[in-house]
One Martini backbone bead per residue (centre of mass of N, CA, C, O) as a GRO file, in nm:
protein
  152
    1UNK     BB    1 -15.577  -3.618  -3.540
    2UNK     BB    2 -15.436  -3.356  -3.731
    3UNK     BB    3 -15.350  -3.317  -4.108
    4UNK     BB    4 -15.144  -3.156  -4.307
    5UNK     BB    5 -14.979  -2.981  -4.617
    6UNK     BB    6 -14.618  -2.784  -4.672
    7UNK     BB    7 -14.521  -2.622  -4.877
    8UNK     BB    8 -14.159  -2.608  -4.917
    9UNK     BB    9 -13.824  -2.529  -4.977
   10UNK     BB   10 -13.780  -2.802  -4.853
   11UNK     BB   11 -14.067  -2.966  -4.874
   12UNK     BB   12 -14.278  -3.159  -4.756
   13UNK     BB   13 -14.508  -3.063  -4.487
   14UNK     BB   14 -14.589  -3.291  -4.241
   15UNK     BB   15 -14.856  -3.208  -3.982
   16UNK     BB   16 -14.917  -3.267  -3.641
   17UNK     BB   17 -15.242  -3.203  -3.450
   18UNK     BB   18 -15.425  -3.099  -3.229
   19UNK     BB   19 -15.669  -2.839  -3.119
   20UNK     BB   20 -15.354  -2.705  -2.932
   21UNK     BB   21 -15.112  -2.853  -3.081
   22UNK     BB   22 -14.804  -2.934  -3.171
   23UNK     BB   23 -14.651  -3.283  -3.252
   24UNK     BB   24 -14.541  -3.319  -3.565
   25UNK     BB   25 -14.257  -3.250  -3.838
   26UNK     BB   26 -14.274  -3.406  -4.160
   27UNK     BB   27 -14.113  -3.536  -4.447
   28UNK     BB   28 -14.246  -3.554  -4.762
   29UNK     BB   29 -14.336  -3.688  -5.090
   30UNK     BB   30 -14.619  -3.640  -5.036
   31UNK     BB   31 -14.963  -3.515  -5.105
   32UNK     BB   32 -15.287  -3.414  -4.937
   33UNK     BB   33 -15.584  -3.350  -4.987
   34UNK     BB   34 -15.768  -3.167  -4.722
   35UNK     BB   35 -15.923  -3.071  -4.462
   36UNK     BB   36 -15.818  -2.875  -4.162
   37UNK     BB   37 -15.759  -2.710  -3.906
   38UNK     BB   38 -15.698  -2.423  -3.751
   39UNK     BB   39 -15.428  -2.480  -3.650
   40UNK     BB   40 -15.306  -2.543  -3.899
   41UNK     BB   41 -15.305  -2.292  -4.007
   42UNK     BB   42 -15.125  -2.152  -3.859
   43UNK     BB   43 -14.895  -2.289  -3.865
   44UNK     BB   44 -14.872  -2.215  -4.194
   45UNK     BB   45 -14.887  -1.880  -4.098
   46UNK     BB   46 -14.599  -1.930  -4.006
   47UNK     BB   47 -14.425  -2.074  -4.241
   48UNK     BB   48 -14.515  -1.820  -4.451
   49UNK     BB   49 -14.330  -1.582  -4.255
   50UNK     BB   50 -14.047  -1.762  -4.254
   51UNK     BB   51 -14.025  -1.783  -4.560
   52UNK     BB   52 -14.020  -1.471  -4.586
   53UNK     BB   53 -13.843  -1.352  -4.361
   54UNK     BB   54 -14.098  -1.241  -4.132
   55UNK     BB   55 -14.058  -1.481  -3.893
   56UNK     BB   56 -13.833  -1.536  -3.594
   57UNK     BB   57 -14.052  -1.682  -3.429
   58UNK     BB   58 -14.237  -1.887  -3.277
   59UNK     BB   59 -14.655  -1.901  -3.166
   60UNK     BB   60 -14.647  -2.224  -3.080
   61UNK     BB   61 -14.800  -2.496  -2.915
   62UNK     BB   62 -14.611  -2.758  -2.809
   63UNK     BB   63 -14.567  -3.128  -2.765
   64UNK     BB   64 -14.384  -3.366  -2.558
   65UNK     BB   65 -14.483  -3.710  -2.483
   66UNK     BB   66 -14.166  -3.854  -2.587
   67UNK     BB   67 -13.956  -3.678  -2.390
   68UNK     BB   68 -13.715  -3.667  -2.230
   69UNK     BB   69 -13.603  -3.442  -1.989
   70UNK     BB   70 -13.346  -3.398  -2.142
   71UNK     BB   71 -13.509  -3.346  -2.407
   72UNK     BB   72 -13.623  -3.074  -2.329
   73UNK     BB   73 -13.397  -2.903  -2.218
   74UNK     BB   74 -13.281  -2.863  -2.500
   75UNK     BB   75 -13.505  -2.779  -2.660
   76UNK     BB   76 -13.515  -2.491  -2.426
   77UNK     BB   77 -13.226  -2.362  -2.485
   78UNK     BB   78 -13.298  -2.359  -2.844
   79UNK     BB   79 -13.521  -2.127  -2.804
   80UNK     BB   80 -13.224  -1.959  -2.761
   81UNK     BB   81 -13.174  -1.925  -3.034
   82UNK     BB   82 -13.144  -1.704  -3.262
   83UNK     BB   83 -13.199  -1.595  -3.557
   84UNK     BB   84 -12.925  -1.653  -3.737
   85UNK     BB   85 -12.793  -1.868  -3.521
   86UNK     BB   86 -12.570  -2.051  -3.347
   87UNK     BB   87 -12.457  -2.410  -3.189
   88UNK     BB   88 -12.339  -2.623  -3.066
   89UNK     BB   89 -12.321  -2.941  -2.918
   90UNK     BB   90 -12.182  -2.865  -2.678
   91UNK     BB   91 -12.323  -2.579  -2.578
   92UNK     BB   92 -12.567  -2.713  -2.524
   93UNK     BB   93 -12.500  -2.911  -2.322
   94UNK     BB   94 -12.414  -2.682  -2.104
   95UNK     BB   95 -12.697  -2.551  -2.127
   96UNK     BB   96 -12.841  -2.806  -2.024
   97UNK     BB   97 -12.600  -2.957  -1.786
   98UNK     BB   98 -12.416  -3.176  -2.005
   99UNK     BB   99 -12.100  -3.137  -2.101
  100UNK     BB  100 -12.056  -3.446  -2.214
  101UNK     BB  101 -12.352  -3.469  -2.400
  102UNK     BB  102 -12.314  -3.403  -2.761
  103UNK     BB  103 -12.428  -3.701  -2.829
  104UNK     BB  104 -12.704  -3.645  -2.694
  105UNK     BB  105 -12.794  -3.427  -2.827
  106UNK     BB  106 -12.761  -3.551  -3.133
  107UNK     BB  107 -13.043  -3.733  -3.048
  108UNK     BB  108 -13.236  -3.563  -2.949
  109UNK     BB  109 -13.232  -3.382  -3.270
  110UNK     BB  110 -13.332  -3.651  -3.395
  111UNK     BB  111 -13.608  -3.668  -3.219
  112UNK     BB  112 -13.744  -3.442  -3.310
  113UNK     BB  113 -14.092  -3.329  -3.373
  114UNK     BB  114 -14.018  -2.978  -3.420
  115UNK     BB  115 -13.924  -2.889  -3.632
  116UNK     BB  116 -13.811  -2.534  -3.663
  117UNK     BB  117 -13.925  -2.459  -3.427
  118UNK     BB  118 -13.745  -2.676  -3.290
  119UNK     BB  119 -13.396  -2.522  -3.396
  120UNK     BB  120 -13.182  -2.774  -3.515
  121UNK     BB  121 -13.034  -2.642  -3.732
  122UNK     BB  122 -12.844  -2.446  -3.535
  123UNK     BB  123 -12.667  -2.684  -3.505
  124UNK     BB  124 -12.338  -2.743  -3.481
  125UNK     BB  125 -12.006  -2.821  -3.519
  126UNK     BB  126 -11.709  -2.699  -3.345
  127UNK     BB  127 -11.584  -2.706  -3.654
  128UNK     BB  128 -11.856  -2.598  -3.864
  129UNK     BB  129 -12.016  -2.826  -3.943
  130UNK     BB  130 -12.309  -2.879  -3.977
  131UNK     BB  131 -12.452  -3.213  -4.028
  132UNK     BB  132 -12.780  -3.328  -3.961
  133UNK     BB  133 -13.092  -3.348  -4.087
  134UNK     BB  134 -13.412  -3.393  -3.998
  135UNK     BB  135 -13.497  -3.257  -4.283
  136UNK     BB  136 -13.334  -3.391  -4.572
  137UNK     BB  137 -13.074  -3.284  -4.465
  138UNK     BB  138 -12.829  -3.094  -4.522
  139UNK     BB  139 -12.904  -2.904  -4.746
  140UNK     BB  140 -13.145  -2.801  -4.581
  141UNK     BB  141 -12.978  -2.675  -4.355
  142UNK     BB  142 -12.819  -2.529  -4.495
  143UNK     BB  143 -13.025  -2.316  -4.636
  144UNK     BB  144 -13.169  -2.246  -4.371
  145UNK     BB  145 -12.888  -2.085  -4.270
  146UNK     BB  146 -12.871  -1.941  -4.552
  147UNK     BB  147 -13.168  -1.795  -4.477
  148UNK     BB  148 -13.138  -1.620  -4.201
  149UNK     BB  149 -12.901  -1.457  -4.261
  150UNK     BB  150 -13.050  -1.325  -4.480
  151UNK     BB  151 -13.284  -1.251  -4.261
  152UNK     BB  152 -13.133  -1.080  -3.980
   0.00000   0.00000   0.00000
């Protein structure tokens, strides 16, 4: 597994990634500078992209090897939420097909491995309350929130 490390307007970014596919995007407290692969520098050109406002859809293969068939679906749902957009966590469940289900959404979107990728950030509660964020906390989701709109 190659690890790379991404200074980001939210905080650093530790990337696990194959050879051809990224595996997992978790926030951490320091960084450790080494070679990485030429995979993980994508995701890196991908990531200074997203945060200068000029990449809305991300064009990285990532693998969910651990995400039962349900939360595969959530994935694949929110993959359809476009840049500056939200969705509640209700229409999530509908949109996947197990409409009283927004509990288990909001579980699903808690083991996300590719945050950012797969914008869990977009989901927010029916009250328009945003929730909680596996990448920092509500802070860093609204940040991402109202740095969308600013740039969509």
């Amino acid at each position: 597994m190659d690890v790379a490390f991404y200074k980001s307007p939210i905080g650093i970014l530790k990337i696990f990634s194959t050879d051809y596919a990224l595996l997992k995007i978790e926030l951490v407290e320091n960084r450790n500078d080494f070679e990485c692969s030429t995979f993980n520098y994508r995701v890196m050109e991908q990531l200074d992209l997203y945060f200068e406002g000029r990449l809305h859809s991300f064009n990285i293969p990532f693998e969910l090897p651990n995400s039962t068939e349900f939360q595969k679906k959530v994935y694949d749902e929110l993959l359809k939420v476009r840049f500056g957009k939200t969705i509640t966590y209700k229409a999530l469940a509908e949109a996947a097909g197990k409409p009283n289900a927004y509990r288990a959404v909001g579980s699903a979107l808690a083991k996300n491995p590719v945050p950012l990728i797969v914008p869990c950030h977009r989901v927010i509660n029916s009250n328009g309350k945003i929730g909680n964020y596996s990448l920092g906390g509500k802070q860093n989701k609204k940040f991402l929130l109202d740095f969308e709109k600013l740039h969509s």
